[in-house]
VMD Tcl script that draws the C-alpha trace (Angstrom):
set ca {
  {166.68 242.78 166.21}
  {164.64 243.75 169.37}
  {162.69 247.40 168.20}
  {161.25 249.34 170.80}
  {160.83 252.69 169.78}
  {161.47 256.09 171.47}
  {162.83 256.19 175.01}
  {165.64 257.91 175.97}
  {169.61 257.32 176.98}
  {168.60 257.95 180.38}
  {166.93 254.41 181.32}
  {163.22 254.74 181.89}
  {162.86 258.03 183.70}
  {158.90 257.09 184.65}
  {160.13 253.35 185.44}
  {162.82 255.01 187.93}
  {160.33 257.30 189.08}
  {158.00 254.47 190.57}
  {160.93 252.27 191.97}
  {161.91 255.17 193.90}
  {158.26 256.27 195.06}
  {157.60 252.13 195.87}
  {160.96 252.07 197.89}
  {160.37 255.38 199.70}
  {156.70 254.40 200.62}
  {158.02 251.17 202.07}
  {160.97 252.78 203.56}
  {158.69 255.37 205.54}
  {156.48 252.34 206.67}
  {159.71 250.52 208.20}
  {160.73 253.86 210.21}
  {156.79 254.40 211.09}
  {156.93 250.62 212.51}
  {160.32 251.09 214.15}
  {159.17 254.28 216.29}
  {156.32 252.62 217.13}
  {154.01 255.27 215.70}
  {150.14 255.05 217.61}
  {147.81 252.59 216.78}
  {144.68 254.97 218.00}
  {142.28 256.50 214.87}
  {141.43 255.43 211.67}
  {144.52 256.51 210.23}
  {146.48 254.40 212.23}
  {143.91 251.76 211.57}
  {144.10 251.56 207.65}
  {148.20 251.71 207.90}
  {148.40 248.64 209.69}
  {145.79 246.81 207.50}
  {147.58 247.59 204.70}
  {151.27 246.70 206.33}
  {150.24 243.56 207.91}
  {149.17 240.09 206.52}
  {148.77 236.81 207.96}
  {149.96 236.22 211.30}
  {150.90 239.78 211.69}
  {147.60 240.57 211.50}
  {147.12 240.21 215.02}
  {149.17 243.14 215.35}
  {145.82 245.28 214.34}
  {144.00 244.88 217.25}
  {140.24 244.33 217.11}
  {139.40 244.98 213.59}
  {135.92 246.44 212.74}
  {133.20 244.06 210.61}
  {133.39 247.06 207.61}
  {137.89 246.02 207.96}
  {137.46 242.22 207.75}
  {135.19 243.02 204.57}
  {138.02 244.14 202.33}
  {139.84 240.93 203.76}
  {141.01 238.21 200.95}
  {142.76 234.65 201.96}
  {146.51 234.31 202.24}
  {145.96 231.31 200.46}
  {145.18 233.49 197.46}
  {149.37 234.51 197.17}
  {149.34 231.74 195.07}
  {147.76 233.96 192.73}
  {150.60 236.11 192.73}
  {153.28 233.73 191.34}
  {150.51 232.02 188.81}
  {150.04 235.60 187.16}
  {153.90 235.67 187.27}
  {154.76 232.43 185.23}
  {152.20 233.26 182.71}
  {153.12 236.67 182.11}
  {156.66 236.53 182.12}
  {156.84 233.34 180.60}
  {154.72 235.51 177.90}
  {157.61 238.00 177.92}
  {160.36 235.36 177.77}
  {158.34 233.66 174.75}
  {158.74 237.27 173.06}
  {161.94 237.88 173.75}
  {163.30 234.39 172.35}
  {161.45 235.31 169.21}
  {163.03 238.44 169.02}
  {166.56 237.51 169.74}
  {166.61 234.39 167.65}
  {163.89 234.67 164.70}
  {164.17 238.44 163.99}
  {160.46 239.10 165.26}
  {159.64 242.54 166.60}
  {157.69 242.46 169.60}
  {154.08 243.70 169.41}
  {153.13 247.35 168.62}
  {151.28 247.57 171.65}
  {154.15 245.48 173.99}
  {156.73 248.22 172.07}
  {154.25 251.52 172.91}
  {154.32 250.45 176.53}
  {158.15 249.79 176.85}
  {158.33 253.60 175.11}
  {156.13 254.58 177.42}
  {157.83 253.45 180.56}
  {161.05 254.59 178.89}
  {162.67 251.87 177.12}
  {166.16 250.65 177.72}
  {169.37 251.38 176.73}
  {172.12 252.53 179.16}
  {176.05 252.45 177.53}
  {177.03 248.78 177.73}
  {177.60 246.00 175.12}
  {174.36 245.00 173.46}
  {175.17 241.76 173.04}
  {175.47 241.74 176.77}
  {172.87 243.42 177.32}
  {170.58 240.96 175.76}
  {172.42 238.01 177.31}
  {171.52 239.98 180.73}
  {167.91 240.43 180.06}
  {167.21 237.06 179.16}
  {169.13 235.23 181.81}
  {167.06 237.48 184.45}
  {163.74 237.34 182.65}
  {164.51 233.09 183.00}
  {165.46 233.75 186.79}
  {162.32 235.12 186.98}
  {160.24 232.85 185.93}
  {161.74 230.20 187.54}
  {161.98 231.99 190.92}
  {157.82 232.46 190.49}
  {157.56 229.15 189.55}
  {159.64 227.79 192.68}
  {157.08 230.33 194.74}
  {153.95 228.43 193.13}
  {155.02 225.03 193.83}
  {156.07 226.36 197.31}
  {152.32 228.18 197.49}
  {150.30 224.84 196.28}
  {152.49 221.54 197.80}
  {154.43 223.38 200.76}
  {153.17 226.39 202.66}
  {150.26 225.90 204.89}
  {147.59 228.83 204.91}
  {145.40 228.74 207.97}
  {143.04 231.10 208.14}
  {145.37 233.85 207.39}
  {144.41 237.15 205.68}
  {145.58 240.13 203.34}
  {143.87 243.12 202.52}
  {142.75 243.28 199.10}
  {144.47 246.37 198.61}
  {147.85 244.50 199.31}
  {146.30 241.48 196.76}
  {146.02 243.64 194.26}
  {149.65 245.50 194.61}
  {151.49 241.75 194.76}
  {149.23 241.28 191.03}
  {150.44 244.06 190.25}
  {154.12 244.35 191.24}
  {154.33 240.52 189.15}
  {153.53 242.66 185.74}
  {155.83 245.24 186.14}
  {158.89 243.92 187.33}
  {158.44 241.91 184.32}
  {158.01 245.17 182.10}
  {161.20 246.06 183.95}
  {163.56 243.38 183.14}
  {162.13 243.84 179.69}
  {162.57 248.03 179.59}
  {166.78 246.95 179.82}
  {166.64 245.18 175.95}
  {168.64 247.88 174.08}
  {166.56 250.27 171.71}
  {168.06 248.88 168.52}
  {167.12 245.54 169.32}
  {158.29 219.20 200.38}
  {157.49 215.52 201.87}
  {156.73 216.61 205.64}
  {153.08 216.10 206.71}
  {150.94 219.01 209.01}
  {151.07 218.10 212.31}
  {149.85 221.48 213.77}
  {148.28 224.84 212.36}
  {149.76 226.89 214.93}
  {152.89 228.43 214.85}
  {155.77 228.09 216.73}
  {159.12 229.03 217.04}
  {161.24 227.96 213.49}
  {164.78 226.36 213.90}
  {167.43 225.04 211.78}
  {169.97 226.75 209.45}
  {169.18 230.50 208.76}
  {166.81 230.88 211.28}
  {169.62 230.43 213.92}
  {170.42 233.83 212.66}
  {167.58 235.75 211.35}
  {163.30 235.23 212.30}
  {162.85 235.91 208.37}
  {165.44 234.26 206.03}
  {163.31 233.62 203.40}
  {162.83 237.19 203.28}
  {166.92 237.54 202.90}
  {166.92 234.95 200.43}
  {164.43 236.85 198.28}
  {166.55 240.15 198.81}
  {169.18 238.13 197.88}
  {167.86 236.63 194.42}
  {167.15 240.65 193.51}
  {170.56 241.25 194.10}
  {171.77 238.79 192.16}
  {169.81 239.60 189.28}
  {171.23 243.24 189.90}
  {174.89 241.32 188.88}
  {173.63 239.95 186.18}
  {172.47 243.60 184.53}
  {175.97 245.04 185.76}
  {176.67 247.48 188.94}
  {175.59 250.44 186.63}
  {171.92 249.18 186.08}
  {170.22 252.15 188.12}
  {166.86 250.98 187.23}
  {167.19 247.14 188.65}
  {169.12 248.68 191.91}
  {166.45 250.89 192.25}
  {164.16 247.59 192.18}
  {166.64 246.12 194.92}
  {165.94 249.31 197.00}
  {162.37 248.41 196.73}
  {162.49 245.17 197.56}
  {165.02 245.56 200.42}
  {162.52 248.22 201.78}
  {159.96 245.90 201.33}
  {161.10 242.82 203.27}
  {162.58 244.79 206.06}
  {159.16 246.16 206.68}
  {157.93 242.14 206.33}
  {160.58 240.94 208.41}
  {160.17 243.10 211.12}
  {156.84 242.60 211.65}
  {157.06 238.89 211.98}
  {160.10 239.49 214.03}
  {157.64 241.13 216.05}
  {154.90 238.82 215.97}
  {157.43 235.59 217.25}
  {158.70 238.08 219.80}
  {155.64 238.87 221.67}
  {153.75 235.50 221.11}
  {156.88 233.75 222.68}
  {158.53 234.85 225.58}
  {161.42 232.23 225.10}
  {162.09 233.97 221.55}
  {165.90 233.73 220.81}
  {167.42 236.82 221.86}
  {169.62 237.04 219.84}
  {168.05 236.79 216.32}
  {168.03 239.44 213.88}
  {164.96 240.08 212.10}
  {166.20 240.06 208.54}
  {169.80 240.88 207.73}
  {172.00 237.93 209.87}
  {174.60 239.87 212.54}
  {173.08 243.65 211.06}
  {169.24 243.73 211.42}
}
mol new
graphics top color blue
foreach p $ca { graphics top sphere $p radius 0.5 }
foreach p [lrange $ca 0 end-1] q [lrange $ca 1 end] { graphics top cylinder $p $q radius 0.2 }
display resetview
């Protein structure tokens, strides 16, 4: 059987802690955007370097030499999802051996599920291992669908991040996998570039929404959410996140198509189709 020692009946108490500090940060970011707070001082400066990426970007204004220093390539997202299928194929790899050959996962892998409060809520623990793995797969194949997107699809101009934000997206890869991983119970394209600029999308989602890719990904999270059971607080506390997250993503590219076309579909929702 799976052994992770300590934690509590109450699922991951630090783990729920940082869900709910990530989803209120982004959630205060989205109503700071919304209200249109200034963009005068250095404080108003460093908030939209570290909200914005790529195209958004532009959004910052004229960006001092010292700003464009702690700039890294969008390109470099690739990163994100190469970190992912490595490490949580790492996890997956653990968790096969533990569910099917009886091998406890490492002391130190065990320590750091205890530490970020190890699993198990009241529910089946045969489910409850059927749920873990089936999201920890989703997982990986979601950030392996992201990679192939990031190296034969997407097309990175000259598009920035701050490395502030590269770091968080290396980070946010390791613990959502630590997440999924916290819920194992205690006892146990062929298109060719024709243009770098951008230009207005069209075609099935984006009818409805500037940012359906962002849905879709709020979507996947929500799924996995099913998977765990509606009583999961820890994964819908990841949803929050990641709902907070791609609003604040959405409507900035919303935004961004907005201003730079004056023909922009009116009636286009930034994210959520009909809603928002």
């Amino acid at each position: 059987s799976v052994c992770v020692q300590g934690g509590s009946r109450v699922m991951g108490s630090a783990l729920n802690a940082l869900w709910v500090l990530l989803a209120a940060a982004f959630l205060a970011a989205l109503l700071l955007e919304l209200l249109q707070a200034p963009r005068a001082g250095l404080g108003s400066c460093l908030f939209h370097d570290l909200i914005r990426y790529g195209k958004t970007k532009s959004g910052c204004g004229q960006r001092q030499a010292w700003r464009r220093l702690l700039d890294v390539p969008k390109r470099w997202f690739s990163h994100f999802y190469i970190l992912s299928v490595v490490w949580n194929g790492f996890l997956l790899l653990l968790l096969i051996q533990a569910l099917f050959l009886s091998r406890p996962f490492p002391i130190w892998l065990q320590d750091l599920l205890s530490a970020l409060g190890g699993a198990s809520q009241n529910q089946d623990v045969g489910d409850k291992h059927l749920s873990v793995l089936l999201v920890l797969m989703l997982l990986l194949l979601h950030s392996f669908r992201r990679l192939i997107e990031c190296l034969c699809i997407s097309v990175f101009s000259s598009g920035v991040l701050h490395i502030v934000q590269y770091c968080f997206g290396l980070g946010y890869y390791i613990v959502i996998g630590l997440t999924v991983l916290c819920q194992v119970p205690a006892n146990v394209s062929n298109g060719k570039v024709v243009s770098l600029n951008h230009s207005i999308p069209f075609g099935d989602w984006f009818e409805r929404v500037s940012c359906p890719h962002y849905f879709a990904e709020l979507l996947i999270y929500v799924s996995m959410a099913i998977i765990f059971g509606f009583q999961n607080l820890t994964w819908w506390l990841v949803v929050m996140f990641v709902l907070f997250n791609q609003a604040l993503a959405a409507v900035l590219c919303h935004e961004f198509y907005v201003n730079k076309f004056s023909c922009y579909p009116t009636h286009r929702k930034a994210f959520i189709p009909f809603l928002f």
